[in-house]
C-alpha positions in Angstrom: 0.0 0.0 0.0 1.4 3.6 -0.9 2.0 6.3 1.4 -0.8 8.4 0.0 -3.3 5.0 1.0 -1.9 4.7 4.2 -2.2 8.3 4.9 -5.8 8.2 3.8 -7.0 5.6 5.6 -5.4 7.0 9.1 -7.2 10.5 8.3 -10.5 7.9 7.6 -10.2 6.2 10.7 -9.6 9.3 13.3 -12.6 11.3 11.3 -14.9 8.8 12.2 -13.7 8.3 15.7 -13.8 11.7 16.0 -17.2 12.1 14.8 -18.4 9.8 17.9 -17.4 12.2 20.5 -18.7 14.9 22.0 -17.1 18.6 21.4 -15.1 18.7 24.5 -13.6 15.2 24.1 -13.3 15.7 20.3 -11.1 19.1 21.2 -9.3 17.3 23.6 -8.3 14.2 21.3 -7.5 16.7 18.6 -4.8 19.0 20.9 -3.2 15.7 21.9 -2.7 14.6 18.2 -1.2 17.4 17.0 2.0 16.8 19.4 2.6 14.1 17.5 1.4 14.4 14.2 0.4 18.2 13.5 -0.2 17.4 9.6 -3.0 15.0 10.2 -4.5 17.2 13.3 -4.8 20.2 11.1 -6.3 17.7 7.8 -8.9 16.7 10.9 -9.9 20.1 12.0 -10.5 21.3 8.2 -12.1 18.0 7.6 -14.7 18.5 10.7 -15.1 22.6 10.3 -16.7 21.9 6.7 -18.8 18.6 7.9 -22.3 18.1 8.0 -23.5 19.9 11.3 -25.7 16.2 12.0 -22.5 14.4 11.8 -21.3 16.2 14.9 -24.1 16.6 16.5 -24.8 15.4 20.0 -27.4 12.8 20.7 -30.7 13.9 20.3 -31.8 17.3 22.7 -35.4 17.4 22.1 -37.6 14.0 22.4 -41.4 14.0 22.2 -42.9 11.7 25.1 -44.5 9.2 22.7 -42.9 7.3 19.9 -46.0 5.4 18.0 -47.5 3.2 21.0 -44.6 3.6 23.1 -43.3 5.8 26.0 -39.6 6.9 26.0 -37.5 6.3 28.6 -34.3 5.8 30.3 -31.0 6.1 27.9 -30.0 2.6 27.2 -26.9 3.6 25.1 -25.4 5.8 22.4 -24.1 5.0 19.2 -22.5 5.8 15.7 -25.6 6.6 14.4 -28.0 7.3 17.1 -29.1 6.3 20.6 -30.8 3.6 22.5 -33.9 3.9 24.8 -36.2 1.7 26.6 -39.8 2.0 25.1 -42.9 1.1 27.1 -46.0 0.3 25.1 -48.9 2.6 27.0 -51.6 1.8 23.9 -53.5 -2.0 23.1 -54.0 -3.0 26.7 -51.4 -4.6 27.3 -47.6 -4.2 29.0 -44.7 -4.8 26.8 -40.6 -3.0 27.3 -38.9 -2.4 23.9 -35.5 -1.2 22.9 -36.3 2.5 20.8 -33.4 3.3 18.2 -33.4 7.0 17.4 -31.2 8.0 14.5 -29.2 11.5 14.4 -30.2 14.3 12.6 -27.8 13.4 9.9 -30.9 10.9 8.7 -33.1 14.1 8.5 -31.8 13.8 4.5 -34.6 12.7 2.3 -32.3 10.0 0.8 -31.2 8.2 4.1 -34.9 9.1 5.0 -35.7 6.9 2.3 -33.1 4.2 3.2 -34.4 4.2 6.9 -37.9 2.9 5.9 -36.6 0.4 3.3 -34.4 -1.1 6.6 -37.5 -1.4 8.5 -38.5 -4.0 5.1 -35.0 -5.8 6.1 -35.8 -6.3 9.7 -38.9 -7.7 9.3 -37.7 -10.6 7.7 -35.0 -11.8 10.1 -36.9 -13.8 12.5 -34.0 -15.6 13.8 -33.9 -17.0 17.8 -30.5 -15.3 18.2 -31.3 -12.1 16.3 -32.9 -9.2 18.1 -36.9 -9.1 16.7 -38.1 -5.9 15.2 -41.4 -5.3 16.8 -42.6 -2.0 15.3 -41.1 1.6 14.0 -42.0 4.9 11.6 -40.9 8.5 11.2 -41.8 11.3 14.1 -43.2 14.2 12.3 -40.8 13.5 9.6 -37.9 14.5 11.3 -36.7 11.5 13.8 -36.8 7.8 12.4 -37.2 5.2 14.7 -37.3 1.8 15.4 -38.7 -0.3 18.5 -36.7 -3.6 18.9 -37.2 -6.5 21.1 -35.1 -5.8 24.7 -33.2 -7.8 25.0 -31.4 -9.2 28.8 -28.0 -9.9 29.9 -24.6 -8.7 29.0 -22.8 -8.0 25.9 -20.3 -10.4 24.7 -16.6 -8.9 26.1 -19.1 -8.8 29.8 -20.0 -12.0 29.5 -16.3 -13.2 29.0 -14.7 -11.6 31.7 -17.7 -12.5 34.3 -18.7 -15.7 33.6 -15.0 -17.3 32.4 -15.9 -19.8 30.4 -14.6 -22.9 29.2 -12.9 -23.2 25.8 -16.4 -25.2 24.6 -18.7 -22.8 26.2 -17.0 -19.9 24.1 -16.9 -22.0 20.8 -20.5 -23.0 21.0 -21.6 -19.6 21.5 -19.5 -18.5 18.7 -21.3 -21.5 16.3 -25.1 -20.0 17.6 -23.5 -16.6 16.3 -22.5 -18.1 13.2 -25.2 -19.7 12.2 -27.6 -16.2 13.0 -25.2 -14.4 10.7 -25.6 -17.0 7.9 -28.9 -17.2 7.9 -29.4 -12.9 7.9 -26.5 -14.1 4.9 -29.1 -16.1 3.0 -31.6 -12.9 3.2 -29.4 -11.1 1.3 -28.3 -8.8 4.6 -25.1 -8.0 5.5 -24.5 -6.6 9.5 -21.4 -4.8 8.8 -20.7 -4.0 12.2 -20.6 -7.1 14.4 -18.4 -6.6 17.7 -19.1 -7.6 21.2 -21.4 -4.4 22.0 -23.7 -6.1 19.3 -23.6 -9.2 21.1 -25.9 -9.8 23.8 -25.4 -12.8 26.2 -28.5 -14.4 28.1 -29.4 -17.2 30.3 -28.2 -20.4 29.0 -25.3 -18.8 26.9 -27.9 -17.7 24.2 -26.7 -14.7 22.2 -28.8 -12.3 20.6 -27.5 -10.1 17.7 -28.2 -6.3 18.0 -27.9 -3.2 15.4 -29.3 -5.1 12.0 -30.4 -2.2 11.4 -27.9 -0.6 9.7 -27.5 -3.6 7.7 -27.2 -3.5 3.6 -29.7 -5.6 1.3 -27.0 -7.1 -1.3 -29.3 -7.0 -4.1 -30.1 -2.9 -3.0 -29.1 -1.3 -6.7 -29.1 1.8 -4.8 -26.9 1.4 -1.9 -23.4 1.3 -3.1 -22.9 5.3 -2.4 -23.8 4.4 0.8 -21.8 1.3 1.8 -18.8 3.1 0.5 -19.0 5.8 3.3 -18.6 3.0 6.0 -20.7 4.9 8.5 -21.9 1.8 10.7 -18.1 -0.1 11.3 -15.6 -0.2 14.2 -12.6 -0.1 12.9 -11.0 -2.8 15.2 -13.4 -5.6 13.8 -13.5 -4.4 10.4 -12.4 -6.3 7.3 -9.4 -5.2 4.9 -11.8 -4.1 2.1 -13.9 -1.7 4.5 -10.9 0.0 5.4 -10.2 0.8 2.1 -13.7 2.1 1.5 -15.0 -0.9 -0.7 -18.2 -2.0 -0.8 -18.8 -4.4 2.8 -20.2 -8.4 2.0 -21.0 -11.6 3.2 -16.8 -12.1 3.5 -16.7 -9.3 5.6 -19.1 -10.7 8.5 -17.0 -13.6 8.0 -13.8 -11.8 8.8 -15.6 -10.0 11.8 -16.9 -13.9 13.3 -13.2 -14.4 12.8 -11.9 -11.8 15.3 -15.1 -12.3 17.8 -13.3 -15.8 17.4 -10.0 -15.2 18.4 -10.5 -12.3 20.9 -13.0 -15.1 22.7 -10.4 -17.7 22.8 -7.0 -15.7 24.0 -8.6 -12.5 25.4 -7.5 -10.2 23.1 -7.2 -8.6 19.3 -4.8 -10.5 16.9 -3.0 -7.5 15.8 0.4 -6.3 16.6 0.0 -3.2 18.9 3.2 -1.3 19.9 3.8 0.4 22.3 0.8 1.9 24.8 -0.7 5.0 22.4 -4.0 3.9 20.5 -3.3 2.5 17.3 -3.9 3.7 14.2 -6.7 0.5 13.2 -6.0 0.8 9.0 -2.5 0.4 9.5 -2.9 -3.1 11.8 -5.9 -4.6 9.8 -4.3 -4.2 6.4 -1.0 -5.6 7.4 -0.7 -8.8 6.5 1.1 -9.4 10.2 -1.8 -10.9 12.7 -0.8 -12.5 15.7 -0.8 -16.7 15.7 -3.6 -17.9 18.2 -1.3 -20.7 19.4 1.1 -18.1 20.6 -1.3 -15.8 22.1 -2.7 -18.4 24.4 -1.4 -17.2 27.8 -3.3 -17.0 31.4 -5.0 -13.6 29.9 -7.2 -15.9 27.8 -9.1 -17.7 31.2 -8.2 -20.9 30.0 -6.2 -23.7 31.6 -3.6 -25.9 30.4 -6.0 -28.2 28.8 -8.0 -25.6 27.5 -4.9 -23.9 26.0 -3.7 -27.1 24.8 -7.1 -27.9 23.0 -7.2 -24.4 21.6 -4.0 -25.3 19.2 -5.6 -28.2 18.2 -7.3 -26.7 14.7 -8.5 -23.4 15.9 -5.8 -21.3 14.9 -6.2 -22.6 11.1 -10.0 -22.1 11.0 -9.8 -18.4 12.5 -6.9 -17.5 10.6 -8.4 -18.6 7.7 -11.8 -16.4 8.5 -9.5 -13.2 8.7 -7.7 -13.8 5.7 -6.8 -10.7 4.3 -7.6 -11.7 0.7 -11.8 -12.2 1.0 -11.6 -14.9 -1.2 -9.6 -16.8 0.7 -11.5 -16.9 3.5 -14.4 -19.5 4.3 -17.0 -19.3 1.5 -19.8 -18.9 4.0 -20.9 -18.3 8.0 -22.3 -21.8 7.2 -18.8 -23.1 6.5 -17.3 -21.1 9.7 -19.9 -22.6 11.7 -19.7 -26.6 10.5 -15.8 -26.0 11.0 -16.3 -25.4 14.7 -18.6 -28.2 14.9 -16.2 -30.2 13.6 -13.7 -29.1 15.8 -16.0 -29.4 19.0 -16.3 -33.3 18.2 -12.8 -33.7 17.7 -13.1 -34.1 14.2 -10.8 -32.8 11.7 -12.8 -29.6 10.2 -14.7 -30.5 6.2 -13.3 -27.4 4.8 -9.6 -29.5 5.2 -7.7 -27.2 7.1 -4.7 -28.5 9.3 -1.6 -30.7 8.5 -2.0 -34.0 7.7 -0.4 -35.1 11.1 -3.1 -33.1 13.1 -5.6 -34.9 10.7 -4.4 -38.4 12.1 -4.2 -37.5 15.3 -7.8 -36.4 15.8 -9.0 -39.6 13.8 -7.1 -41.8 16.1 -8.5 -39.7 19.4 -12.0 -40.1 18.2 -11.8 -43.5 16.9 -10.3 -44.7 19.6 -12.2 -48.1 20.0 -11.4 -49.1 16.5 -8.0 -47.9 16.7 -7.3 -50.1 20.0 -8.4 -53.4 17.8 -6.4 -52.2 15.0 -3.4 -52.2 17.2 -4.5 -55.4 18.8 -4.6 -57.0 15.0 -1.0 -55.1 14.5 0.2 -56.7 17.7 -0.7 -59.7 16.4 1.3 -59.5 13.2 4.2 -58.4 14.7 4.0 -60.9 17.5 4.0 -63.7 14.9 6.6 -62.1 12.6 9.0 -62.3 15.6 8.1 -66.1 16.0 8.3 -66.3 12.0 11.9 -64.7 12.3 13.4 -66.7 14.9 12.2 -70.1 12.4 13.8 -68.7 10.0 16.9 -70.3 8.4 17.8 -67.8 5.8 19.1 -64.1 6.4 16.8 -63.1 3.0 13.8 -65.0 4.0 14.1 -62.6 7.4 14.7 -59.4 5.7 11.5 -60.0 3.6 9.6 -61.3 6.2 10.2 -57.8 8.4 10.1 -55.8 5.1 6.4 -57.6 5.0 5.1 -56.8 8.6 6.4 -52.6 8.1 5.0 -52.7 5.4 1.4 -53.7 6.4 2.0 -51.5 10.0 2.4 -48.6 8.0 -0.6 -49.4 6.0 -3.1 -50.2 8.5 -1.9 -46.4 10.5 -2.5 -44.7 7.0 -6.0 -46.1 6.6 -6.5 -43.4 10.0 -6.2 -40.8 7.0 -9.9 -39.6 5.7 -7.9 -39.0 1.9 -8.2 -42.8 2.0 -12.6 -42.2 2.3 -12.2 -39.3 -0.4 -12.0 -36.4 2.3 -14.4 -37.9 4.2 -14.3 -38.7 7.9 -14.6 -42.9 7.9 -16.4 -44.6 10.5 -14.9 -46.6 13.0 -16.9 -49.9 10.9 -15.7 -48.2 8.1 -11.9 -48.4 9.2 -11.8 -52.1 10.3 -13.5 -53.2 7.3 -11.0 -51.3 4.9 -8.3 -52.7 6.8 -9.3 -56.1 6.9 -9.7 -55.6 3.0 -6.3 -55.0 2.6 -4.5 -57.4 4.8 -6.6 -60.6 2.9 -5.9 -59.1 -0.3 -2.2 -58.7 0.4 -0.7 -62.4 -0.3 2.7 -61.8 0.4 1.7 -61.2 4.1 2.3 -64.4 6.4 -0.4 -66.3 6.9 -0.3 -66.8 10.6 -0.1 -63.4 11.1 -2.8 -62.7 8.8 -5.1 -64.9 10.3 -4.5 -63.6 13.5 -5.2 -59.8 12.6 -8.8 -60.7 10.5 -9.5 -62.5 13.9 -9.2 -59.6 15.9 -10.8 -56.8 13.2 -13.8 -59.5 13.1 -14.4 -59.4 16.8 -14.0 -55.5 16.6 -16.4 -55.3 13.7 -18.7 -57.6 16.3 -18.8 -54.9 19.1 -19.8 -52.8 16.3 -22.2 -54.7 15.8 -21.6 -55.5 12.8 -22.7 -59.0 12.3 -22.4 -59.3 8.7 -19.5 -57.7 8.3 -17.6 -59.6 10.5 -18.7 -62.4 9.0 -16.9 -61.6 5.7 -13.8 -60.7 7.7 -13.9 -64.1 9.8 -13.9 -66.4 7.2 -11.4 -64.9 5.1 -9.3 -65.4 8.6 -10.2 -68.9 8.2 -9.2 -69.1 4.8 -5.5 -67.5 5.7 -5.5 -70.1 8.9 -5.9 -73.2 6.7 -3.0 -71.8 4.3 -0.8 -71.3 7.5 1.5 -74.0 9.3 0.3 -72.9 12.7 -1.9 -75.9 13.6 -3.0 -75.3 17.0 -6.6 -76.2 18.0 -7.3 -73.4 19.9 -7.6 -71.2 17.8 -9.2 -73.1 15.4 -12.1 -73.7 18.1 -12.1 -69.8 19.4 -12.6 -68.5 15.3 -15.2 -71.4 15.0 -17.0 -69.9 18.3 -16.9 -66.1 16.6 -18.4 -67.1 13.7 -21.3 -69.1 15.4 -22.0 -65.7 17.2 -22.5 -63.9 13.8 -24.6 -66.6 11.4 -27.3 -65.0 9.6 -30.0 -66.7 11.2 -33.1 -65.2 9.0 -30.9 -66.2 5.3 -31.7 -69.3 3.8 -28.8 -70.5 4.3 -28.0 -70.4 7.7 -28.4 -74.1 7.9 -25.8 -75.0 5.3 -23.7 -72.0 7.6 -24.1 -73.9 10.7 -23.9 -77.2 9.2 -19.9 -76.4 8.0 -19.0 -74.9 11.1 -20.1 -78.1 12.9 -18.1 -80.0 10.6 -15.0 -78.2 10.8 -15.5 -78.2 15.0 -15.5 -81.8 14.9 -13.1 -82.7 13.0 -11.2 -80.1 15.3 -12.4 -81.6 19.0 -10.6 -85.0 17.6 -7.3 -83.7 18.4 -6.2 -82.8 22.1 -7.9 -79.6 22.9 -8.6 -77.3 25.8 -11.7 -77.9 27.1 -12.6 -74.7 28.1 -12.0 -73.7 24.7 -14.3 -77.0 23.2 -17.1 -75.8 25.1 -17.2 -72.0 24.6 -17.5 -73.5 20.9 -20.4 -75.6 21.7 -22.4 -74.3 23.3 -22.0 -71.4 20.6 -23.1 -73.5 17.8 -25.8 -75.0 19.2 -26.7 -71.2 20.2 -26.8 -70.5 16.4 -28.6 -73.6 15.9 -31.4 -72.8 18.3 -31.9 -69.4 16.9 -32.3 -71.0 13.0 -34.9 -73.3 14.9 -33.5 -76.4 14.5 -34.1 -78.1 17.8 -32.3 -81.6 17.5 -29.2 -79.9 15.8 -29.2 -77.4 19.6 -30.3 -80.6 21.3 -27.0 -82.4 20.4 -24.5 -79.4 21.0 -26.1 -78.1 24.3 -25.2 -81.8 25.4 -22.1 -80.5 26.6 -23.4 -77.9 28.9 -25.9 -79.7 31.5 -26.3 -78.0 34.7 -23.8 -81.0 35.7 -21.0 -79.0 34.2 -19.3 -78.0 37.0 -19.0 -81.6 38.7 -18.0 -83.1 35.0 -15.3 -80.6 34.0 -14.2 -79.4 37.7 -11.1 -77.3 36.5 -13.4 -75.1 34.0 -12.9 -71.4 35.0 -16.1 -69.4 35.9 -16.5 -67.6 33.3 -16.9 -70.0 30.8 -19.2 -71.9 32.7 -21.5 -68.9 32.6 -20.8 -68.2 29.7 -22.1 -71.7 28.2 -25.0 -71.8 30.6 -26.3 -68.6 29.1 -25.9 -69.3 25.6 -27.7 -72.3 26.1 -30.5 -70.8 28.8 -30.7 -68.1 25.3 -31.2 -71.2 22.9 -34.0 -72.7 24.8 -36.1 -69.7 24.7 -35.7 -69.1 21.2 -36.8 -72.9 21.1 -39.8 -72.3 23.1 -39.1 -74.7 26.1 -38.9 -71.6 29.4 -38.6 -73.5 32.2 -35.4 -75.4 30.8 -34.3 -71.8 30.3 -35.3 -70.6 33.4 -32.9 -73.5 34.8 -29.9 -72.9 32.7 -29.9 -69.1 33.1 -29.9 -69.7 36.7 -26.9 -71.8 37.0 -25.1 -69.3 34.9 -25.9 -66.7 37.0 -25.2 -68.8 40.5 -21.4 -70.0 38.4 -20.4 -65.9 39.2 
């Protein structure tokens, strides 16, 4: 920016500051200026000698009593263009406390005249719960404009954050309610233009309300482009690059003003660069490219402790750096956006719009998946818990190298599948993951078997607590398939995958049957060798579970055999748990069998084996 820009927008900026104050404060601010800069002091005073008299007049001298239906009353607050007063209604029998807004004489023009009643159009349509309702308003004997708002309770926004201290989620759901009242005054085609924490009001139940749409711009106004370029409703400190310069405020604008609400409610303060203890000159700090990094700006000033600091980095400086951009295009496309990026970020998900590194990507995947990522690193255990077996069998130094080679390279994809590129952008489920993992391990045939076998297992008994029946149905039998192809013959686990995929038959598919019938084939031929019995029964009384469910009483007759109430005394060394475990499946079976009092007995003696 050249010096004659900069120049400008510091006369700009001290003009309108100027115009808010009274005469003795404006004199005051105007002798203090010109000890340190006499040139712009003097450009001032020529400036506000030839202004508008309504520009500098004070607030309104001379009130009537009555404003339409309503009384006027105490001084509320004061205001760029105006003053705010409480109304009471004294006509239409009944009581009712409004907010009056009384513009300046500077409105006394027949074109802003004009404007003023075509706002009253815009307000009418934002019915919004966290947008300030407009309840009536007209023209005083053609002089004083006014409108009566809903009066709204509580404190403004920068009140609310000093009293009440809130938590780092507190502030960010407030900020989304915000958000989403701006997108939707957004999709009316209204623009606020000034939104700051005085414009915020903060009720019960952390429920903002938006204040000062009246000022607002209708995009599609053909006529209002002389007027947005004077910039008459902005503080400076909140406003966006291209006001500063004296273009034409939109929707990117708000956007840039939800992102410095955003970062002043997260660290306590503005993200500019202010030096030294004079006031600054605003134009200068918003269109330098220099803001201040909200990781760096967390400190005890910000009311948060170490965890809230800590989950403040997480994200949040990307999606409010990116709603100040400087540029407006680069900044989110809508409130909408703003909004779902903070939801995102409030359930630990990474945020849609895709900001944030790849490594703080995987990390929040991992720390909300965190069930499916524990099973994933119990399958991963698993392979490399075999691969160091696998190694020490080994006879030739090759066979070892490619054998480690294999078991890296299946770690490293299983962690990658925790990227969402790998689900097209998109956020998997945790299902999701185990099923896409489980894909790739049984389609990888250089993997070792064992290992192989043993991570389907344990992605198939994730994918159960999922509940996922059908999937892990898939995924167990393509464990099977790798545990016939591998030299590991011990029967227990052969019995244990048997017992999972009893648990998971389709019992209302045709062929559940010709299901149950192959398990029971497989588990006999497996019971021949020397097996644990604890392990023979769990598989069982499983199967004849999944019989009984199908309906095929004779089939559950013969596999419940093994679980009379007599177990105990028959198999003495049988741990607890298992005995339960078989008494219950069975007491389960004979219901679905229609036999309740044989239930009744069998679901007692599981529940007296605790």
């Amino acid at each position: 920016m050249s010096a004659d820009q900069t120049g400008f927008q510091q006369l700009r900026t001290h003009f309108h500051d100027l115009v808010e104050c009274a005469e003795d404060e404006r004199r005051r601010r105007l002798d203090l200026l010109g000890t340190t800069d006499p040139a712009l002091a003097e450009s001032l005073a020529g400036l506000l000698a030839h202004a508008d008299p309504g520009d500098l007049a004070p607030p309104v001298s001379w009130l009537p009593e009555q404003l339409g239906p309503f009384r006027i009353g105490e001084l509320l607050g004061r205001g760029g263009m105006g003053e705010v007063r409480v109304g009471e209604r004294v006509t239409g029998g009944f009581d009712q406390r409004v907010a009056l807004k009384l513009l300046k004489p500077l409105v006394h023009a027949p074109s802003l005249h004009q404007r003023f009643l075509r706002e009253r159009q815009v307000l009418a349509r934002l019915e919004h719960p966290h947008i300030a309702r407009l309840i009536d308003g007209g023209v005083h004997a053609q002089t004083l404009p006014w409108l009566a708002m809903e009066l709204v309770e509580g404190m403004d926004l920068g009140v609310w954050q000093r009293q009440q201290n809130p938590s780092l989620q507190r502030r960010i759901r407030l900020l989304i309610k915000v958000c989403d009242a701006v997108a939707f005054a957004h999709r009316q085609l209204v623009v606020h233009r000034d939104l700051k924490p005085a414009n915020i009001r903060v009720g019960a139940g952390d429920e903002p309300k938006l204040l000062d749409f009246g000022l607002a711009k209708l995009l599609d106004d053909p006529g209002s482009d002389a007027w947005s370029r004077y910039g008459l409703a902005m503080t400076p400190r909140y406003a966006a690059p291209e006001q500063m310069l004296g273009e034409r405020a939109s929707t990117a604008s708000d956007i840039h003003a939800l992102g410095v609400l955003g970062f002043e409610l997260v660290t306590g303060r503005l993200p500019f660069v202010v030096m030294g203890e004079a006031e600054p000159v605003w134009s200068t700090l918003i269109l330098s490219p220099e803001r201040i990094d909200l990781s760096t700006a967390l400190s005890a000033d910000s009311g948060l402790d170490a965890a809230g600091q800590a989950a403040a980095r997480r994200f949040l400086p990307g999606i409010l750096a990116r709603a100040m951009a400087r540029d407006a295009e680069t900044r989110h496309a809508s409130a909408s956006a703003l909004a779902d990026d903070l939801r995102d970020w409030l359930a630990g998900l990474p945020p849609r719009s895709g900001i944030g590194s790849t490594r703080e990507r995987v990390l929040a995947f991992v720390h909300r998946h965190r069930l499916a990522m524990s099973v994933a690193a119990m399958a991963l255990l698993g392979i490399l818990a075999s691969s160091g077996v696998a190694l020490q069998q080994a006879q030739v130094a090759r066979q070892q190298a490619q054998r480690a080679d294999q078991q890296t390279r299946a770690l490293l994809e299983v962690l990658a599948a925790a990227s969402p590129e790998h689900f097209s952008g998109r956020d998997p489920t945790a299902s999701e993951f185990l099923a896409d993992a489980a894909r790739r391990i049984h389609a990888d045939e250089s993997q070792d078997h064992t290992a192989a076998a043993r991570a389907l297992t344990q992605i198939g008994v994730g994918l159960i607590n999922l509940d996922k029946p059908g999937s892990a149905a898939g995924v167990l039998e393509q464990a099977w398939a790798r545990m016939d192809r591998s030299p590991d013959t011990r029967v227990e686990a052969r019995l244990d995958l048997i017992k999972l995929q009893a648990l998971v038959v389709d019992h209302d598919a045709g062929q559940a049957r010709a299901d149950l019938d192959r398990l029971a084939q497989r588990l006999r031929f497996w019971m021949a060798f020397d097996s644990d019995p604890e392990t023979s029964i769990s598989a069982q009384a499983a199967l004849g579970a999944g019989y009984a469910m199908a309906g095929l009483t004779a089939e559950a007759d013969l596999w419940f055999a093994c679980c009379g109430l007599d177990l105990v005394d028959r198999v003495p060394a049988l741990a607890n748990t298992t005995i339960e475990s078989a008494l219950r499946q069975k007491g389960r079976g004979l219901l679905f069998l229609g036999n309740p009092e044989a239930a009744a007995e069998s679901l007692k003696a599981s529940l007296e084996a605790i």
